[in-house]
KEKE-3310 file (N, C-alpha, C; in steps of 0.2 Angstrom, whole numbers, plus 5000, padded with zeros to 4 digits):
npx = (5398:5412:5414:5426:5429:5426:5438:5449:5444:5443:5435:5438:5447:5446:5442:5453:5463:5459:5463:5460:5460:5472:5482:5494:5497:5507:5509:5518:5529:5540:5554:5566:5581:5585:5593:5596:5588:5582:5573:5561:5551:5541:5531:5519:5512:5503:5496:5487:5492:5502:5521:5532:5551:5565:5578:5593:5608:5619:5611:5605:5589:5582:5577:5573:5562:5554:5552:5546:5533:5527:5529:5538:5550:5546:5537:5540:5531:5519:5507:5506:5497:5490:5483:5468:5471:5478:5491:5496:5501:5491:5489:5481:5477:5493:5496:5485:5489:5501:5498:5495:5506:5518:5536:5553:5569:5586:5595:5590:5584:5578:5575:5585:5586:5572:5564:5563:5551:5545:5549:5542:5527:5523:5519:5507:5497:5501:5497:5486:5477:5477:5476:5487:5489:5482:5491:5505:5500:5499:5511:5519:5513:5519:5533:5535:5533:5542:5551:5557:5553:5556:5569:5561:5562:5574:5586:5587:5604:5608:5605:5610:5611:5604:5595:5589:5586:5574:5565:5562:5557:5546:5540:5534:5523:5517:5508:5499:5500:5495:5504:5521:5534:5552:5569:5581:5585:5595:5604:5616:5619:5628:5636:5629:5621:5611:5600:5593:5584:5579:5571:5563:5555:5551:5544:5533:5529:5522:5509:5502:5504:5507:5519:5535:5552:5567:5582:5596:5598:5596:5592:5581:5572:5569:5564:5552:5545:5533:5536:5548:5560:5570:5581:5590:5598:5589:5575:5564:5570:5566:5556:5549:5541:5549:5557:5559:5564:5576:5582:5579:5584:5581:5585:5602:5606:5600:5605:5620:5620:5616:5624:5634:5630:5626:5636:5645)
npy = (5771:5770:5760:5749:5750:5764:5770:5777:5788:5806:5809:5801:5803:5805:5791:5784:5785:5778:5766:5759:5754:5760:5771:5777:5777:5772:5770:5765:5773:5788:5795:5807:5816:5829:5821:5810:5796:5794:5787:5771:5764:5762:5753:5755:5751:5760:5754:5763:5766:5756:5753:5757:5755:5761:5755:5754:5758:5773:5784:5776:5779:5782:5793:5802:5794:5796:5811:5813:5810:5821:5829:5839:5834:5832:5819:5813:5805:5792:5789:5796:5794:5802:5798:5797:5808:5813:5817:5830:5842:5853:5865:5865:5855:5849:5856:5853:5838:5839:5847:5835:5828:5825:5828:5823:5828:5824:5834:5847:5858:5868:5885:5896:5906:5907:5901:5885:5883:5894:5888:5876:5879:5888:5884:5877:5892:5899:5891:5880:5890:5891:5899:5907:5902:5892:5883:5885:5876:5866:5864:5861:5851:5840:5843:5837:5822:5821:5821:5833:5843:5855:5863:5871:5887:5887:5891:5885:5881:5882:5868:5850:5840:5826:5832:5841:5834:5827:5840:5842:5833:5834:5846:5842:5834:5844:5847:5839:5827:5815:5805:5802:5807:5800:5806:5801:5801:5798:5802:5812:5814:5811:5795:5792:5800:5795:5783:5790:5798:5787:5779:5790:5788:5775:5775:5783:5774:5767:5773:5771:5778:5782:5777:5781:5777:5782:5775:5768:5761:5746:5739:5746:5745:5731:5730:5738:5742:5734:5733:5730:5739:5737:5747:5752:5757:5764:5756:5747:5733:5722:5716:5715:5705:5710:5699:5689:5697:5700:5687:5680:5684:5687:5690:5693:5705:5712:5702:5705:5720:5719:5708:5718:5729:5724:5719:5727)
npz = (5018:5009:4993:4988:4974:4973:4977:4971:4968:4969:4981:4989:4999:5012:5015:5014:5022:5034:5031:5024:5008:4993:4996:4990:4971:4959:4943:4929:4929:4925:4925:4921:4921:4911:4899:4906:4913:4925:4935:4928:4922:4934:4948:4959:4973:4989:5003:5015:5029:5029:5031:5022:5017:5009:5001:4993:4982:4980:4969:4962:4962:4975:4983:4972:4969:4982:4981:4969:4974:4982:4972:4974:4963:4946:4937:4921:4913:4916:4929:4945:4958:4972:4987:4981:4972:4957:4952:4942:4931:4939:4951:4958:4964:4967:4978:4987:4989:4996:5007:5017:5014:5023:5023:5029:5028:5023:5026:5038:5034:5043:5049:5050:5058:5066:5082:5090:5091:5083:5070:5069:5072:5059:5047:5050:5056:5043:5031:5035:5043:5056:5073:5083:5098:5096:5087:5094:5106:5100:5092:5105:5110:5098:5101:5111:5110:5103:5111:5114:5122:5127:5122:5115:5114:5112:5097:5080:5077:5091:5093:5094:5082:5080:5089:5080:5070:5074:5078:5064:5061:5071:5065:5053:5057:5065:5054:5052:5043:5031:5027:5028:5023:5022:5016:5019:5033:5046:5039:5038:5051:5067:5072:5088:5087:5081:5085:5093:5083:5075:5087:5089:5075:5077:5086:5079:5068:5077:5078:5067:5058:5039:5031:5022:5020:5016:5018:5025:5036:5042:5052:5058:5045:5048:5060:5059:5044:5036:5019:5012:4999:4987:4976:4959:4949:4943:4945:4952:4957:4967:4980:4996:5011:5027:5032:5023:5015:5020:5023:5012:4998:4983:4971:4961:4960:4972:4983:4983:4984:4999:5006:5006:5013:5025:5031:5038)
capx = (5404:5414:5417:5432:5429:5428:5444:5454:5438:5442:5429:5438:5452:5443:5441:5461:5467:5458:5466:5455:5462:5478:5484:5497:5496:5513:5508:5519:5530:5548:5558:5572:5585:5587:5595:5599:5583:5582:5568:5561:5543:5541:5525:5520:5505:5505:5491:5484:5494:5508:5528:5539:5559:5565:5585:5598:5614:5618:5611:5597:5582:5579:5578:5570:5557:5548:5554:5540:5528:5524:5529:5546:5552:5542:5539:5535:5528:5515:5502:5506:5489:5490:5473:5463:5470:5482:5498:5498:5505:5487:5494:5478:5480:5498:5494:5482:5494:5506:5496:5492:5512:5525:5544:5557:5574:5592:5599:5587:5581:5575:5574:5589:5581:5567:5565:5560:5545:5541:5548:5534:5520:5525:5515:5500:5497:5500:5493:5480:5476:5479:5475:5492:5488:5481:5496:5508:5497:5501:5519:5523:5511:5524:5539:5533:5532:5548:5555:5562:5548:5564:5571:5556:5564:5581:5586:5591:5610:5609:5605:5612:5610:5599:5588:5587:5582:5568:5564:5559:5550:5538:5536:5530:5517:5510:5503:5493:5499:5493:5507:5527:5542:5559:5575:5591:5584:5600:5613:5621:5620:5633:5632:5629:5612:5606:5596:5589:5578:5576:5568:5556:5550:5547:5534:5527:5525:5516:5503:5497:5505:5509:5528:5539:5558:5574:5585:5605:5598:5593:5590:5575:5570:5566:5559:5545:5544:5529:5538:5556:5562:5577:5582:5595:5598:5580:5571:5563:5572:5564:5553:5545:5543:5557:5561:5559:5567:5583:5584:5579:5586:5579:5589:5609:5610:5598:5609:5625:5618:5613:5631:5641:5628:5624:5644:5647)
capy = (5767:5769:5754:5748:5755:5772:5772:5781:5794:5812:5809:5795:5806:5803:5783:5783:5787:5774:5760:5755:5755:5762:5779:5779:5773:5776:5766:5765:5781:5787:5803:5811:5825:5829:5813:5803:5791:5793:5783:5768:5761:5763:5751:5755:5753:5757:5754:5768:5765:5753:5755:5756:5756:5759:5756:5753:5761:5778:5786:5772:5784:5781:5799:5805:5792:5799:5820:5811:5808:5825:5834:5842:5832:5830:5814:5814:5798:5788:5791:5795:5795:5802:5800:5798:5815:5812:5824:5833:5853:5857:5868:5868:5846:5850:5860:5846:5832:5842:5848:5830:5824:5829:5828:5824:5827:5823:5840:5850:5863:5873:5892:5898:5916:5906:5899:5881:5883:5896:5884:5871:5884:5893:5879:5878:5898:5903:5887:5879:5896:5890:5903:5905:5901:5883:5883:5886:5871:5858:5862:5858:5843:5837:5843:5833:5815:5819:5823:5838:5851:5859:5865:5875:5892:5890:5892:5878:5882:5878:5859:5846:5838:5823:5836:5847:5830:5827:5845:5843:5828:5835:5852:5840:5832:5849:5849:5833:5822:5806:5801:5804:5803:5803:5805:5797:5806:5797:5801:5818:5815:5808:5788:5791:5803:5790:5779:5794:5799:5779:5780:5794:5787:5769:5777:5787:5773:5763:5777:5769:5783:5780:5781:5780:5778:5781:5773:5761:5759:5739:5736:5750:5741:5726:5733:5744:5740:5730:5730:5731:5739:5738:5751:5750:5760:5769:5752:5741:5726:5719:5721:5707:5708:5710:5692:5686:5699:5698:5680:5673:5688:5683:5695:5693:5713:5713:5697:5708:5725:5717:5706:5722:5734:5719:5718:5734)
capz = (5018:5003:4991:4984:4967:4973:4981:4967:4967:4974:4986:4996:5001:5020:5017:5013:5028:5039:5032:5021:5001:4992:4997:4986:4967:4954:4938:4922:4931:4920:4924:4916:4922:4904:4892:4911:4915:4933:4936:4924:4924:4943:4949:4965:4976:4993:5006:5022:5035:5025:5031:5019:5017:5002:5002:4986:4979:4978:4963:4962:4962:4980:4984:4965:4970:4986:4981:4964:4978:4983:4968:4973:4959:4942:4933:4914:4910:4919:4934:4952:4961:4981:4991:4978:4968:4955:4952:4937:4932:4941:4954:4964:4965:4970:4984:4992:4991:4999:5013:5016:5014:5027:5020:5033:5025:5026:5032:5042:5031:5048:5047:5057:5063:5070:5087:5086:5091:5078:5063:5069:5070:5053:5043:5055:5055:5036:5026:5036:5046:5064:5076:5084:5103:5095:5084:5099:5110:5094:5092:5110:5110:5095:5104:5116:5107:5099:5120:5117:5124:5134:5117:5111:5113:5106:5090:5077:5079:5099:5097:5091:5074:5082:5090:5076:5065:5079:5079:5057:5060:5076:5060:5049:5063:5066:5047:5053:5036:5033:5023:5028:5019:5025:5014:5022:5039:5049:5035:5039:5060:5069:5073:5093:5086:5074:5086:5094:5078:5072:5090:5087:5071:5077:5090:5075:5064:5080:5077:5061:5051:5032:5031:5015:5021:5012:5022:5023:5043:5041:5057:5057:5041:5052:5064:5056:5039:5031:5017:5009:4993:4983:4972:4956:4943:4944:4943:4956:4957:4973:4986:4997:5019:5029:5034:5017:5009:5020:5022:5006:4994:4975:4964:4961:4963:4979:4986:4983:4989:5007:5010:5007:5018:5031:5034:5039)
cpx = (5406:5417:5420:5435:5430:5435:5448:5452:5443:5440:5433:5444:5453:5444:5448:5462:5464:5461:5462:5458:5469:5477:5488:5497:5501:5512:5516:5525:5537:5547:5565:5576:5589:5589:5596:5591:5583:5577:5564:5555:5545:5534:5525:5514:5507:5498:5491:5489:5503:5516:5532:5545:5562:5573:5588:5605:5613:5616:5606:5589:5579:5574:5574:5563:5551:5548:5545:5534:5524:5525:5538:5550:5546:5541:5534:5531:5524:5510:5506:5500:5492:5482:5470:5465:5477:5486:5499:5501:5498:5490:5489:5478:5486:5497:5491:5487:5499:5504:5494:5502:5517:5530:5547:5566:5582:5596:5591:5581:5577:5577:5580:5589:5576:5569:5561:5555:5542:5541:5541:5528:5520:5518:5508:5497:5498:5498:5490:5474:5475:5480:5482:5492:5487:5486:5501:5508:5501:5508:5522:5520:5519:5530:5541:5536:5538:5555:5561:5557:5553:5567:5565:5558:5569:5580:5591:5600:5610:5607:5608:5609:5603:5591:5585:5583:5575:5564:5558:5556:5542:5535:5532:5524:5511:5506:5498:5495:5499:5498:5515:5532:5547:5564:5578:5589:5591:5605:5619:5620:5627:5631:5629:5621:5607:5600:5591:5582:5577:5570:5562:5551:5549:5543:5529:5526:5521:5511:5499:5498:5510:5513:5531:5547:5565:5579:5593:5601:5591:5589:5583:5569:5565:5564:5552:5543:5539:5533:5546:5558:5565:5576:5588:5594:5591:5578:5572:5564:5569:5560:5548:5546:5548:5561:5562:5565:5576:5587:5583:5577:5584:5583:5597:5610:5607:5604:5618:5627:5620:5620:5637:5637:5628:5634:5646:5646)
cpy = (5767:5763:5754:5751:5761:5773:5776:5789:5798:5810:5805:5796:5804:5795:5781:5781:5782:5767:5757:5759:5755:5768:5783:5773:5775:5767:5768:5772:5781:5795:5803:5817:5824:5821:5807:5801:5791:5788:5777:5764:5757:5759:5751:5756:5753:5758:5761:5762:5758:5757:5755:5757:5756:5760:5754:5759:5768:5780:5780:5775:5784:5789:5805:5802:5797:5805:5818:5811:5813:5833:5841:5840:5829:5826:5818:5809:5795:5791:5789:5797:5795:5802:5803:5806:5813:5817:5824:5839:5854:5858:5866:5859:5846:5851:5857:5843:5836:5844:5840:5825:5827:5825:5828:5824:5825:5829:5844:5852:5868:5880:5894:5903:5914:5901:5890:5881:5888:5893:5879:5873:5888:5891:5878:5885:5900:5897:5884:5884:5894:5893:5903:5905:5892:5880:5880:5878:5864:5858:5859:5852:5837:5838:5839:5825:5815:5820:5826:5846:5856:5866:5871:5884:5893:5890:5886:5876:5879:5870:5856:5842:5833:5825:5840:5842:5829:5834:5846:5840:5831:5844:5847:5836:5838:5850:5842:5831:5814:5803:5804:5799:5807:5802:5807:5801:5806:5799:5806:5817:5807:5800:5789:5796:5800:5787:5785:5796:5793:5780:5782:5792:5782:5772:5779:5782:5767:5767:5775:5775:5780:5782:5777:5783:5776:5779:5766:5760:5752:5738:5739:5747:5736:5726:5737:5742:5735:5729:5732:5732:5742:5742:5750:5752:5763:5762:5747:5735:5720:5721:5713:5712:5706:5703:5688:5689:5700:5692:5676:5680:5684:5685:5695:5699:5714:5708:5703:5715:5723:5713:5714:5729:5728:5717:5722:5733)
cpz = (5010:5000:4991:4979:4968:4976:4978:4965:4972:4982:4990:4998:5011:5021:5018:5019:5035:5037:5027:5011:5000:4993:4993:4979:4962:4948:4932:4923:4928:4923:4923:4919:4916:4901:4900:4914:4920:4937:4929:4927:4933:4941:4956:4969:4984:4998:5015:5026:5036:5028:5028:5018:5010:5002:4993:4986:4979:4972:4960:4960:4968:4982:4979:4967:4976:4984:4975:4968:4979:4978:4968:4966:4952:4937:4926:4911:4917:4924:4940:4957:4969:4982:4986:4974:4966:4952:4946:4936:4936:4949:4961:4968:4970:4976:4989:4993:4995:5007:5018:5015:5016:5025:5026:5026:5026:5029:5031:5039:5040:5045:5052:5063:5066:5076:5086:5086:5087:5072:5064:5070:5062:5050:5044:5054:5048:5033:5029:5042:5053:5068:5082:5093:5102:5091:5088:5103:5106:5093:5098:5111:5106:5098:5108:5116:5105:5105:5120:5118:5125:5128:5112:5109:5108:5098:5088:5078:5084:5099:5092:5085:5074:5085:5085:5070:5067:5078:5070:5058:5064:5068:5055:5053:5062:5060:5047:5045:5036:5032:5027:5026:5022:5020:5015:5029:5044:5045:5035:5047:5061:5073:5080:5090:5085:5077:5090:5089:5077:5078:5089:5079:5071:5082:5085:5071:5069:5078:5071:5056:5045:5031:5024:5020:5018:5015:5021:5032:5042:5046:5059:5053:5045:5057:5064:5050:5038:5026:5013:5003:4993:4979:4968:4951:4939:4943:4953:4958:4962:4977:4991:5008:5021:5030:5027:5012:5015:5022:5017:5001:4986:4970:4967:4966:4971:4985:4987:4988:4997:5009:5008:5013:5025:5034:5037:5049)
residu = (UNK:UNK:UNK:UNK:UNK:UNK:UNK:UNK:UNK:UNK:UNK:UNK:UNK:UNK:UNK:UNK:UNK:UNK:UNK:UNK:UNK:UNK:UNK:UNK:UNK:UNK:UNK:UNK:UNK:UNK:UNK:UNK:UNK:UNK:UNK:UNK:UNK:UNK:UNK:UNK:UNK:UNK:UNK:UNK:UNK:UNK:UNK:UNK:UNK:UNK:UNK:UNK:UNK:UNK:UNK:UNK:UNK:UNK:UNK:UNK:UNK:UNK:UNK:UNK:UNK:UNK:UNK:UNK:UNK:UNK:UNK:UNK:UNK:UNK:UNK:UNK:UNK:UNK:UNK:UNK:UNK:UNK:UNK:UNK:UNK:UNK:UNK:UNK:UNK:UNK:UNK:UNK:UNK:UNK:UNK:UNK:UNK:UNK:UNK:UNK:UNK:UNK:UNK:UNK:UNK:UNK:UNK:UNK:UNK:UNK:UNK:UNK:UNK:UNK:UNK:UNK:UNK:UNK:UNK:UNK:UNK:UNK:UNK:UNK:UNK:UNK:UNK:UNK:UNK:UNK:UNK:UNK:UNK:UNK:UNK:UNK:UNK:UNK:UNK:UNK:UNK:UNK:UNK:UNK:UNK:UNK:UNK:UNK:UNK:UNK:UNK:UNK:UNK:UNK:UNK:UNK:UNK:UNK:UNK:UNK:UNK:UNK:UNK:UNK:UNK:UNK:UNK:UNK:UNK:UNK:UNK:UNK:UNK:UNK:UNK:UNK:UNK:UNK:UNK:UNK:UNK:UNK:UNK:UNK:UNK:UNK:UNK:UNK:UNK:UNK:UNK:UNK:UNK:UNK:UNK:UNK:UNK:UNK:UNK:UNK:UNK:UNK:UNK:UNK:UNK:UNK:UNK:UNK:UNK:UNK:UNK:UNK:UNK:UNK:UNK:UNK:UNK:UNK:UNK:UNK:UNK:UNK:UNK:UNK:UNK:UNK:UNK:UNK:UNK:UNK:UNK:UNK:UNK:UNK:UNK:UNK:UNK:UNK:UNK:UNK:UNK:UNK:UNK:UNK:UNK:UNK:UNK:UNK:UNK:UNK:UNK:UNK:UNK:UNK:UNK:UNK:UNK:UNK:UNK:UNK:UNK:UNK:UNK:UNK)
# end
């Protein structure tokens, strides 16, 4: 049984993931696209199996923030520690966390020449070498959860934006990641699709998977979230659990944010 102390060790990559420590650790964190400060001493610890929402203004760093999570985005300043391995230029570092952190995005990114069922084995078969008979089995398992097995053959084109969001999330499933992060996953789908994907990601975060979600969808917030952060002008101004932090708001700008999103 691994103490407490080792938790930040390499070695407790396997402890993480049962719930036991922090999974994710962003100390002292700054980044910059060029002269513009896009992030500003970020502190942010977050525990195995923790929900988090992480909402604010456009141009916040809501979106800079998780991309910093698995390295799509590179900070310059401070520590970002995933499962016990903290994210530097080592390429081979990289590479873990990333195997280890599924990205859902706000438009698609599917492969258009493939069938859905081969964008969701791609990942399985070339990087964790997934014999593609057991590849095939796991994709439809996840097709399955996100209840569009039907759809396995067509091609991205033929479905709808909602199934085509469900379709990103069951590819990040088949790479088994402890950790998933979404950015704005409902913000390019039409309002009638939206509750279809909110849907399939409150059954996966019953599963006790560790989720980072960038999200204006409040009511998801209160529904799944452990905890609640505001974002504003790259800095954390807030963060507290959902009943706290939408009825008893502490910060002017959080109190402002929430009566002009909560009106809508």
């Amino acid at each position: 049984m691994a103490s407490s102390e080792s938790r930040t060790e390499t070695k407790a990559q396997s402890e993480s993931s049962k719930g036991e420590g922090d999974i994710i650790q962003i100390v002292a964190m700054h980044k910059w696209f060029g002269e513009f400060h896009v992030l500003k001493n970020i502190n942010l610890t977050i525990k195995a199996q923790e929900r988090i929402v992480v909402c604010g203004p456009s141009g916040s760093g809501k979106s800079t923030l998780i991309r910093c999570i698995n390295r799509l985005e590179e900070h310059q300043k401070g520590q970002i520690i995933v499962d016990g391995i903290e994210l530097t230029n080592d390429l081979k570092n990289i590479d873990l966390i990333r195997r280890e952190v599924g990205i859902v995005f706000q438009h698609f990114n599917l492969f258009p020449h493939l069938t859905v069922l081969e964008n969701l084995t791609l990942g399985p078969i070339w990087v964790r070498n997934t014999p593609k008979k057991e590849a095939d089995e796991l994709a439809m398992k996840y097709l399955e959860r996100v209840k569009i097995p039907e759809q396995a053959a067509k091609f991205p084109g033929q479905l709808s934006g909602g199934q085509q969001q469900r379709v990103a999330i069951a590819r990040s499933l088949c790479m088994n990641p402890k950790i998933m992060l979404f950015d704005e996953p409902t913000s390019a789908l039409d309002p009638e699709m939206i509750k279809e994907v909110l849907d399939v990601m409150i059954e996966l975060a019953e599963t006790g998977m560790t989720m980072i979600v960038v999200t204006h969808e409040m009511g998801f917030a209160k529904t799944v979230a452990h905890r609640v952060i505001f974002m504003d002008e790259g800095e954390i101004i807030e963060q507290n659990e959902p009943h706290e932090f939408f009825n008893n708001p502490r910060h002017d700008r959080t109190k402002m944010f929430l009566s002009q999103i909560l009106a809508h």
